[in-house]
MDTraj code that builds the backbone (N, CA, C; nanometers):
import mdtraj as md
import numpy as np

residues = "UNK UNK UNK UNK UNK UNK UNK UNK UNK UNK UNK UNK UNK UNK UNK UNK UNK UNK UNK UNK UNK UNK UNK UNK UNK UNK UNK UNK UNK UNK UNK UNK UNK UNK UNK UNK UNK UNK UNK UNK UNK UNK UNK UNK UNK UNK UNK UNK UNK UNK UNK UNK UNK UNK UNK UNK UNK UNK UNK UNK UNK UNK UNK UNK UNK UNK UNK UNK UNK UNK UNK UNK UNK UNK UNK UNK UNK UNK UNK UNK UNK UNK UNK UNK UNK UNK UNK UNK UNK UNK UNK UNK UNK UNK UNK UNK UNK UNK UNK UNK UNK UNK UNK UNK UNK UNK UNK UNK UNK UNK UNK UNK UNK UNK UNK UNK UNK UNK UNK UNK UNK UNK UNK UNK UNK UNK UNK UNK UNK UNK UNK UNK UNK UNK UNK UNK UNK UNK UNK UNK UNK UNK UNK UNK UNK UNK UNK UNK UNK UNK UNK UNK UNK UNK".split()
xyz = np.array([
    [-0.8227, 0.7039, -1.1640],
    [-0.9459, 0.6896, -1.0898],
    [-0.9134, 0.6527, -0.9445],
    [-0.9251, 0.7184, -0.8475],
    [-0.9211, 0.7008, -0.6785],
    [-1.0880, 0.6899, -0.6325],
    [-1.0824, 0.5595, -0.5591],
    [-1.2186, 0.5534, -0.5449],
    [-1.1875, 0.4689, -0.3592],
    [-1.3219, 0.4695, -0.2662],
    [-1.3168, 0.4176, -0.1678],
    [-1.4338, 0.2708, -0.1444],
    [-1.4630, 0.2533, -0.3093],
    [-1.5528, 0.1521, -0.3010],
    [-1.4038, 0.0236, -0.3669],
    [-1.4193, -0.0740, -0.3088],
    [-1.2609, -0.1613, -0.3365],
    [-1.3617, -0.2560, -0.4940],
    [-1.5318, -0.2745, -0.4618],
    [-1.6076, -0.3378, -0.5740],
    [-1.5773, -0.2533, -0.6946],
    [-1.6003, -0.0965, -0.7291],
    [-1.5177, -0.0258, -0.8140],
    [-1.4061, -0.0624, -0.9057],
    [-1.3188, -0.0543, -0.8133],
    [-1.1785, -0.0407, -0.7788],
    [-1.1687, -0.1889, -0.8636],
    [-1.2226, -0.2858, -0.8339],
    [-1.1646, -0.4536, -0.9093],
    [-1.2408, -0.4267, -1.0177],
    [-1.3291, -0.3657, -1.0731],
    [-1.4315, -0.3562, -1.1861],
    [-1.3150, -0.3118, -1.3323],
    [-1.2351, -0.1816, -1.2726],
    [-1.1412, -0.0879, -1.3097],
    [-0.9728, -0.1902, -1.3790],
    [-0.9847, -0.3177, -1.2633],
    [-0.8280, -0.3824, -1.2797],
    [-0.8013, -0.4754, -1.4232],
    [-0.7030, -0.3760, -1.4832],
    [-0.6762, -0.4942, -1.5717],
    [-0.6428, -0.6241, -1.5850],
    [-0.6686, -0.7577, -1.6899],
    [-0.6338, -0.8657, -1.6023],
    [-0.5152, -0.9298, -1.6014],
    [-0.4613, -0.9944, -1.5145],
    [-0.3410, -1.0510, -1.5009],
    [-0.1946, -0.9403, -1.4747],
    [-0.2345, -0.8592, -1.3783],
    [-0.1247, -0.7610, -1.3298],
    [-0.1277, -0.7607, -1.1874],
    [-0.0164, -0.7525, -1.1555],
    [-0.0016, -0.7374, -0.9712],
    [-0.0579, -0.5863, -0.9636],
    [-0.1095, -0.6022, -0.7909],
    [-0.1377, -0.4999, -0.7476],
    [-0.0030, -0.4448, -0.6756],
    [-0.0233, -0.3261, -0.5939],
    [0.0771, -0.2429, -0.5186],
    [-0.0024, -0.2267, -0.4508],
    [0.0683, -0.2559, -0.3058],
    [0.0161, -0.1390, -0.1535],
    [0.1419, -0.1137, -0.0749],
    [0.0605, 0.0194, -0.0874],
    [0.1406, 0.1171, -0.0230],
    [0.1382, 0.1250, 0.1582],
    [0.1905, 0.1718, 0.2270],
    [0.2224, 0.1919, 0.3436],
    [0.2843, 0.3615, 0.3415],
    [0.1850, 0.4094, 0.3711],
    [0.2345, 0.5870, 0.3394],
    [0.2657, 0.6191, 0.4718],
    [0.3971, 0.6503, 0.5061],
    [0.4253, 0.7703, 0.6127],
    [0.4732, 0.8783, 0.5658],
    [0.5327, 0.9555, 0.7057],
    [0.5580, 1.0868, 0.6916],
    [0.7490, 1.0453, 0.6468],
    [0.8255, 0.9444, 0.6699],
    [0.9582, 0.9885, 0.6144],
    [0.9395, 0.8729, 0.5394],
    [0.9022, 0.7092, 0.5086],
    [0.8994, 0.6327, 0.4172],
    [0.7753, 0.6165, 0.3465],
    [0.7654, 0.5060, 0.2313],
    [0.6671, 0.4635, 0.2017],
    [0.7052, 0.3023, 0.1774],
    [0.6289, 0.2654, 0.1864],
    [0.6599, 0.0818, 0.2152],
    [0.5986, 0.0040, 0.1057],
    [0.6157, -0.0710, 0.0365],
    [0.5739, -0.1366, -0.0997],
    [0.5286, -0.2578, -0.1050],
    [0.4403, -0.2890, -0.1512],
    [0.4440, -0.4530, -0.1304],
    [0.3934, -0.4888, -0.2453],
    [0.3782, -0.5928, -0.3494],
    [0.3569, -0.6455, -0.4629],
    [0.2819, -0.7534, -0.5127],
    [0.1615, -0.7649, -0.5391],
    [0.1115, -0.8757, -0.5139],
    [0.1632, -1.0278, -0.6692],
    [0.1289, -1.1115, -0.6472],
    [0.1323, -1.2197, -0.7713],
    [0.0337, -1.2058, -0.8689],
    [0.0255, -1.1750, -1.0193],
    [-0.0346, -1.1474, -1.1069],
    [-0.1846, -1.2385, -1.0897],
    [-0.2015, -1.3347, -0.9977],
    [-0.2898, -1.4275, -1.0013],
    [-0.3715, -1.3579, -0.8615],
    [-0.3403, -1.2564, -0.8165],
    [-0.3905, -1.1376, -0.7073],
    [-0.4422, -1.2341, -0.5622],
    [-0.3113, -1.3092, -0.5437],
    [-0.3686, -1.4324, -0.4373],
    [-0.2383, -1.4106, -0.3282],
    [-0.1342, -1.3428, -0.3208],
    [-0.0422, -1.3230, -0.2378],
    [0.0390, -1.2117, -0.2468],
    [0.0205, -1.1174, -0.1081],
    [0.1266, -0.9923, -0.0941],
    [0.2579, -0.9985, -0.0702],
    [0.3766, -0.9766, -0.1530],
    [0.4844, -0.9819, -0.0952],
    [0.5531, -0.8629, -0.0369],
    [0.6046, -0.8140, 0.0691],
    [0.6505, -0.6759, 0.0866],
    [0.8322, -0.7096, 0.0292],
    [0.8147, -0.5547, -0.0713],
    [0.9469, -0.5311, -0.1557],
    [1.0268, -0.4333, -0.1698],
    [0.9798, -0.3452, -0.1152],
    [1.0701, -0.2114, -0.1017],
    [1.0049, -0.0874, -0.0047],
    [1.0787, 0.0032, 0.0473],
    [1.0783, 0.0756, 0.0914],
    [1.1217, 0.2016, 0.0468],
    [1.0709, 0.3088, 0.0195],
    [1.0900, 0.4744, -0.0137],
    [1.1306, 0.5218, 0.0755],
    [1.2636, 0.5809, 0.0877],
    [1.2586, 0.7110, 0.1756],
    [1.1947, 0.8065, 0.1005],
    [1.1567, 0.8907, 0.1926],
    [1.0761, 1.0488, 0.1537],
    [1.1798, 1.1381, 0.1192],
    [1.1495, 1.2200, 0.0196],
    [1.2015, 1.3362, -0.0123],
    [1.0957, 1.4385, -0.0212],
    [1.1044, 1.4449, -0.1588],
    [1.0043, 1.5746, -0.1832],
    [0.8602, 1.4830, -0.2836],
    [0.7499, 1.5652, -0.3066],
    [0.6878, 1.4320, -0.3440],
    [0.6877, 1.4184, -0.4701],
    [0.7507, 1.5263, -0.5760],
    [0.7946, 1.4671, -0.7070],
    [0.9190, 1.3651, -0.7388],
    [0.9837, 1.3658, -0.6471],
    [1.1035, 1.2235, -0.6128],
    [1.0232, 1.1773, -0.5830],
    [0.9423, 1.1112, -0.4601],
    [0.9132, 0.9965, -0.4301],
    [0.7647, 0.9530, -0.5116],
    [0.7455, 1.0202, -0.5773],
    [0.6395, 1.0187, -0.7048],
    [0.7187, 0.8806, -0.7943],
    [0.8071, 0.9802, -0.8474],
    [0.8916, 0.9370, -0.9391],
    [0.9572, 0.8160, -0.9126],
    [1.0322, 0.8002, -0.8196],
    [1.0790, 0.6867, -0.7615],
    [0.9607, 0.5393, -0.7437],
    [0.8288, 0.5603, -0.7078],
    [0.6646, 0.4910, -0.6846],
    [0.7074, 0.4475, -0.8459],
    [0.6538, 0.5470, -0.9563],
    [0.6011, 0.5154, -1.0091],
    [0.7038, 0.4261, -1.1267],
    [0.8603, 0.4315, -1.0985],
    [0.8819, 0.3351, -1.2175],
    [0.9289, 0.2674, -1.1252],
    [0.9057, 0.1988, -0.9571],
    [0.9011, 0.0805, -0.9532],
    [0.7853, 0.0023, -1.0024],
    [0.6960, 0.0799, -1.0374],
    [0.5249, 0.0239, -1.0125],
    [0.4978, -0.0188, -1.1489],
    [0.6149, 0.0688, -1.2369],
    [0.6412, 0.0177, -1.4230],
    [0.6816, -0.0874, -1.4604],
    [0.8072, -0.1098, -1.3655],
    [0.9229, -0.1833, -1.3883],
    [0.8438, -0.3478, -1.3483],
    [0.7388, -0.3356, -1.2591],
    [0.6965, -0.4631, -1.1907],
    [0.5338, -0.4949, -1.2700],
    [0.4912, -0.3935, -1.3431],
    [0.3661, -0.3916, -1.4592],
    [0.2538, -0.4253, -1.3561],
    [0.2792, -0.3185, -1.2612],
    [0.1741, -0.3080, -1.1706],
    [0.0423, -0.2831, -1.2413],
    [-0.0682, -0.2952, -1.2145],
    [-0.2141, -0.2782, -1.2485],
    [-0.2808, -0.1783, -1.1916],
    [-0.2847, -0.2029, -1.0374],
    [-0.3800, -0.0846, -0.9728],
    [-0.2645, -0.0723, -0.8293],
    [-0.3387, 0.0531, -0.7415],
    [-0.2602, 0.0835, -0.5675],
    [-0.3741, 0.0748, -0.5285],
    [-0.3246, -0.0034, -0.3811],
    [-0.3894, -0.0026, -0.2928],
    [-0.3313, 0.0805, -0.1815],
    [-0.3530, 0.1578, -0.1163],
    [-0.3311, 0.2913, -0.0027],
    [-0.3688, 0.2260, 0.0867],
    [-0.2929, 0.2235, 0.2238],
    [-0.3380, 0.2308, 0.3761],
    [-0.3993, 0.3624, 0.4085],
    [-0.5191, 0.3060, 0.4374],
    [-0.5761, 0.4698, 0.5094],
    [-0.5789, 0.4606, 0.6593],
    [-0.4963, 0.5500, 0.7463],
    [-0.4484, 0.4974, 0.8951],
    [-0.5865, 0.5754, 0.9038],
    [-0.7136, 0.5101, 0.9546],
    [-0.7931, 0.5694, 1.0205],
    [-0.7890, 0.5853, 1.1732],
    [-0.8460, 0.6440, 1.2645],
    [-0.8366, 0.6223, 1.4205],
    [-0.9290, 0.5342, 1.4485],
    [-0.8867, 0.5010, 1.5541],
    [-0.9501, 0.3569, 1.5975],
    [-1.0911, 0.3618, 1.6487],
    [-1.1314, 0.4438, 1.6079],
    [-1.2887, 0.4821, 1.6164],
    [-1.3222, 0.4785, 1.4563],
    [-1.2490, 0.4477, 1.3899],
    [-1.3185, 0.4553, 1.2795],
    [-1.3201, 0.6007, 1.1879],
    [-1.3058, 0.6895, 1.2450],
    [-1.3290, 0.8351, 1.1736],
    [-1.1490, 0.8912, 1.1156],
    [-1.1805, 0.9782, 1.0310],
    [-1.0764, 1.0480, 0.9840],
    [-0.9807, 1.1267, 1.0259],
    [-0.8407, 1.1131, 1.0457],
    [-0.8076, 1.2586, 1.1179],
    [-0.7247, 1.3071, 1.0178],
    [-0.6062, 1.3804, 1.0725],
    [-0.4839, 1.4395, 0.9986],
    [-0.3912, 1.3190, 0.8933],
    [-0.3673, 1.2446, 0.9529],
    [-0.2884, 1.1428, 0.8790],
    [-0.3924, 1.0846, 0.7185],
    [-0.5144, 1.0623, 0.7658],
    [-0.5978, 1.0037, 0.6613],
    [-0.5942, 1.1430, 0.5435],
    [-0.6253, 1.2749, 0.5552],
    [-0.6094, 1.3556, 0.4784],
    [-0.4319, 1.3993, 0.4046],
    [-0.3686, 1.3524, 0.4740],
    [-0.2197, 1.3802, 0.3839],
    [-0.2670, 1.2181, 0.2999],
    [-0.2800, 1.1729, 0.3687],
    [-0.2672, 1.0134, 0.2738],
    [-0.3657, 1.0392, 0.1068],
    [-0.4863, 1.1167, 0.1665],
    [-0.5744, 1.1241, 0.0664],
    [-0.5061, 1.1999, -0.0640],
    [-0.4544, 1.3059, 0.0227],
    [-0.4015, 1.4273, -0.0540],
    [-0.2680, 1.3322, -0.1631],
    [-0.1845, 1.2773, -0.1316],
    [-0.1181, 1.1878, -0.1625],
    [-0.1399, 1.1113, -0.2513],
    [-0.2385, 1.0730, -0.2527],
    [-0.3309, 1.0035, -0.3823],
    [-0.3734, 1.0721, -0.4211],
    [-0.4340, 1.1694, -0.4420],
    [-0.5004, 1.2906, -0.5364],
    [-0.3718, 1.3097, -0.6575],
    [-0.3004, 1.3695, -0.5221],
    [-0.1304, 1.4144, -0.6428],
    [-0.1170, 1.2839, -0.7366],
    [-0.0679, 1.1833, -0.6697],
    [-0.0602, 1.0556, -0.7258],
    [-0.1549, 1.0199, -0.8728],
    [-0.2797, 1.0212, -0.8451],
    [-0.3373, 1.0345, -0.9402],
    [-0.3770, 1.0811, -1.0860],
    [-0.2510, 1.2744, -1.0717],
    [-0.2614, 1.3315, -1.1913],
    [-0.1288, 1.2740, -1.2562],
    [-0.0811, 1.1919, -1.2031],
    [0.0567, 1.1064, -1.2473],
    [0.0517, 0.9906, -1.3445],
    [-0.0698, 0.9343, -1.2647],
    [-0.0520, 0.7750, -1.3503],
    [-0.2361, 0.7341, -1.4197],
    [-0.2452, 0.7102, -1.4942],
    [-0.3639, 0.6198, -1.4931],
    [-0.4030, 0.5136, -1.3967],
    [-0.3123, 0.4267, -1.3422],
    [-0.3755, 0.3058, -1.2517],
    [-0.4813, 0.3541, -1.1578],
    [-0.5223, 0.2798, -1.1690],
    [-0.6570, 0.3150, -1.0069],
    [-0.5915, 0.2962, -0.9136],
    [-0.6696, 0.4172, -0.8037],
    [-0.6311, 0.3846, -0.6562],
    [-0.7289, 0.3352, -0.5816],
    [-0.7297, 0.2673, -0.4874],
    [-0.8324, 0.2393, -0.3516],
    [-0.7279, 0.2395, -0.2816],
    [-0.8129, 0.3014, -0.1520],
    [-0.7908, 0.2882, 0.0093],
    [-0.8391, 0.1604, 0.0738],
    [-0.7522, 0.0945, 0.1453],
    [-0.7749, -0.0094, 0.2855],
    [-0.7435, 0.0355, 0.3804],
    [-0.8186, 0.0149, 0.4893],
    [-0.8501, 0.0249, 0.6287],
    [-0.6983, -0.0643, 0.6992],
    [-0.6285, 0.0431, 0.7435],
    [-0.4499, 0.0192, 0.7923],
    [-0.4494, -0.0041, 0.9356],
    [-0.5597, 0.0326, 0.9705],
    [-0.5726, 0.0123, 1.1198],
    [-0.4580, -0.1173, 1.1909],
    [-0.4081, -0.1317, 1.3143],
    [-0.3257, -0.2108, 1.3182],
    [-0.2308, -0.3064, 1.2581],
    [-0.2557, -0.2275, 1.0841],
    [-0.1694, -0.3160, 1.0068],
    [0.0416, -0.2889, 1.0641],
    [0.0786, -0.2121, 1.1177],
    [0.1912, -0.2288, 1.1832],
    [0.2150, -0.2684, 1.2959],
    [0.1250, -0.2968, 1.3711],
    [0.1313, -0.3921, 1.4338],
    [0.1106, -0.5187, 1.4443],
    [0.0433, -0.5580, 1.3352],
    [0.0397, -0.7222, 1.2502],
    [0.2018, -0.7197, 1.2145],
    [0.1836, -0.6336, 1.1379],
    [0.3726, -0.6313, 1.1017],
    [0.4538, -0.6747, 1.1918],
    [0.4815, -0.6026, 1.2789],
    [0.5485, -0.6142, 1.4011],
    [0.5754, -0.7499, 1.4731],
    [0.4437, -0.7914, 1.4693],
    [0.4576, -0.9435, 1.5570],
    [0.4697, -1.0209, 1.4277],
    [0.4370, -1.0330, 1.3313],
    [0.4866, -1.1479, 1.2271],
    [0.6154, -1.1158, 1.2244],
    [0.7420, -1.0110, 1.2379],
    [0.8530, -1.0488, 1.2351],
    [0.9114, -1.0470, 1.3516],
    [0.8402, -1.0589, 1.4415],
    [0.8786, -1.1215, 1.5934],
    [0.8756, -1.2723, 1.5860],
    [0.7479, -1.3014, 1.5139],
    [0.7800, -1.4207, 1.5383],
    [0.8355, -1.4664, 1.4233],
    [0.9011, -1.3878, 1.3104],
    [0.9974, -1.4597, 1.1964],
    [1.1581, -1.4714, 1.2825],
    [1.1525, -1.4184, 1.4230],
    [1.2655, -1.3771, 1.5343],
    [1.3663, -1.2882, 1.4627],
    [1.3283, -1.2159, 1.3680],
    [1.4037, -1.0893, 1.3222],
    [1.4636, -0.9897, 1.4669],
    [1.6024, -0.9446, 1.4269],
    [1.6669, -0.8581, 1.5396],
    [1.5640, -0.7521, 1.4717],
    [1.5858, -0.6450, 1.6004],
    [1.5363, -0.5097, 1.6108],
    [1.5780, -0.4456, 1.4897],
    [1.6665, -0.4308, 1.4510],
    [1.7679, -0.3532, 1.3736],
    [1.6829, -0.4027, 1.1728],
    [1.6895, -0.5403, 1.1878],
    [1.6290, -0.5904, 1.1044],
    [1.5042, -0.5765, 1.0792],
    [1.3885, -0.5623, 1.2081],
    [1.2452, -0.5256, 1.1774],
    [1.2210, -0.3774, 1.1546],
    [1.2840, -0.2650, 1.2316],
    [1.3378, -0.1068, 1.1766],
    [1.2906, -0.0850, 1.0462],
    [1.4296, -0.1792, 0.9458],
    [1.4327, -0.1703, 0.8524],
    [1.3305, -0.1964, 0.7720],
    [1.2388, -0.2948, 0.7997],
    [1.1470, -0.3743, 0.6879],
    [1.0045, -0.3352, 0.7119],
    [0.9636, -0.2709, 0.8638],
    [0.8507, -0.2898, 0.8948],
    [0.7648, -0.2282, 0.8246],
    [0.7939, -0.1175, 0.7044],
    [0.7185, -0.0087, 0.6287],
    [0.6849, -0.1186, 0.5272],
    [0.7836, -0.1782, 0.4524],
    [0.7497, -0.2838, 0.3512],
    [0.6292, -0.4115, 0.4166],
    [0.6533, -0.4220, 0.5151],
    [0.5679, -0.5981, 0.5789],
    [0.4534, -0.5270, 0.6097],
    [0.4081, -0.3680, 0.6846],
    [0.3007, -0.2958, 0.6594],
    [0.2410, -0.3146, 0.5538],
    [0.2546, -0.2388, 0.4142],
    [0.2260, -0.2209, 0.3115],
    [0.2010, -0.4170, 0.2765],
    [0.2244, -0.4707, 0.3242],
    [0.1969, -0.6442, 0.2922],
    [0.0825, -0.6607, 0.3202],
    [0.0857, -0.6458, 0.4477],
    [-0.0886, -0.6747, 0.5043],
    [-0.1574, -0.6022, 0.4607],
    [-0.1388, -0.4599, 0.4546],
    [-0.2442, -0.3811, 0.4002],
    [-0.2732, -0.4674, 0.2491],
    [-0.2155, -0.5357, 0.1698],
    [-0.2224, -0.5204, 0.0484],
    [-0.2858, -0.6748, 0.0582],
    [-0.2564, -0.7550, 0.1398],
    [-0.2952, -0.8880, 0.1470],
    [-0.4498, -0.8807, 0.2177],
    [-0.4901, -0.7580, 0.3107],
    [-0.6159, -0.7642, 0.3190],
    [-0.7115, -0.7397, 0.1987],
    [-0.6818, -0.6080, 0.1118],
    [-0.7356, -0.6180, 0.0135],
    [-0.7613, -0.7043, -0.0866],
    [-0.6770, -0.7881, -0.1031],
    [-0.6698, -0.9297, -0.1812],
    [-0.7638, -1.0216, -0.1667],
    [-0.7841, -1.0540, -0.0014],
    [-0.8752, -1.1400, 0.0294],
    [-1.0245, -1.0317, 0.0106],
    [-1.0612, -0.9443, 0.0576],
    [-1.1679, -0.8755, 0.0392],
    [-1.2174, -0.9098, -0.1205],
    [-1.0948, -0.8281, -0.2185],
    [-1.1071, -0.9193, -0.3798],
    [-1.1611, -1.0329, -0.4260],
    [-1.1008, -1.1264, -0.3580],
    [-1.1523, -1.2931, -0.3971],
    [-1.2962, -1.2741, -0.3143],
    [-1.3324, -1.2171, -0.2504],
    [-1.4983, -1.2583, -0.1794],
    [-1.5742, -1.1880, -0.2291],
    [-1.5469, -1.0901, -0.3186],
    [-1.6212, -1.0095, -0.4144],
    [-1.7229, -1.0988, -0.5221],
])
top = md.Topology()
chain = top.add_chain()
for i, resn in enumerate(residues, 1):
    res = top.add_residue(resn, chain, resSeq=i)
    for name in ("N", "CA", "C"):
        top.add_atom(name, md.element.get_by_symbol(name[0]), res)
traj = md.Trajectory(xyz[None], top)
């Protein structure tokens, strides 16, 4: 079930399983994991891209291995709010995704979530080389930690 209502989407969650958010680009995907008690995002891995039955495959038995529940998707909207190119591969992405797994999907609003990223490991004073590496995972954090809080105010 892929839905853009997130009230849905928690109706759907089984109880006591971490969520997943994703951080979808065009060469990684960024992971983050929440605590079965759905009160804190941790970012945990990073995908390189291949083809999207590898990185299908690769998603989905980390998402086994950790007895994920539901995904949460960054949807990079433009900063007006409306849809462009990026929001439709993302969608498309979850569609595929979808004939894969049972878990539910929802979309969150990603808007400056890499750049939240960015300055939280500026100010964790991470080298360059070090934030490179992580910033797809600490993305996929916030994205996944906004949804969380949206959750609890439900």
């Amino acid at each position: 079930m892929i839905t853009d209502d997130i009230a849905t989407f928690k109706a759907t969650l089984p109880p006591m399983r971490p969520l997943a958010g994703l951080d979808f680009g065009d060469k990684t995907i960024g992971v983050a994991i929440s605590d079965r008690l759905l009160s804190v995002a941790t970012p945990t891995d990073t995908i390189r891209r291949k083809k999207f039955t590898q990185d299908a495959e690769a998603l989905l038995k980390l998402l086994t291995s950790r007895e994920v529940g539901g995904i949460v998707l960054g949807l990079p909207r433009n900063m007006d709010g409306s849809e462009g190119p990026r929001c439709q591969k993302t969608r498309a992405f979850a569609r595929n995704l979808g004939q894969l797994t049972d878990l539910p999907i929802t979309f969150w609003d990603e808007r400056l979530s890499s750049v939240a990223a960015d300055r939280a490991m500026l100010e964790a004073d991470m080298s360059r080389a070090k934030r490179a590496e992580k910033i797809d995972q600490v993305a996929a954090g916030v994205i996944l930690q906004g949804a969380l809080d949206r959750l609890r105010n439900l």
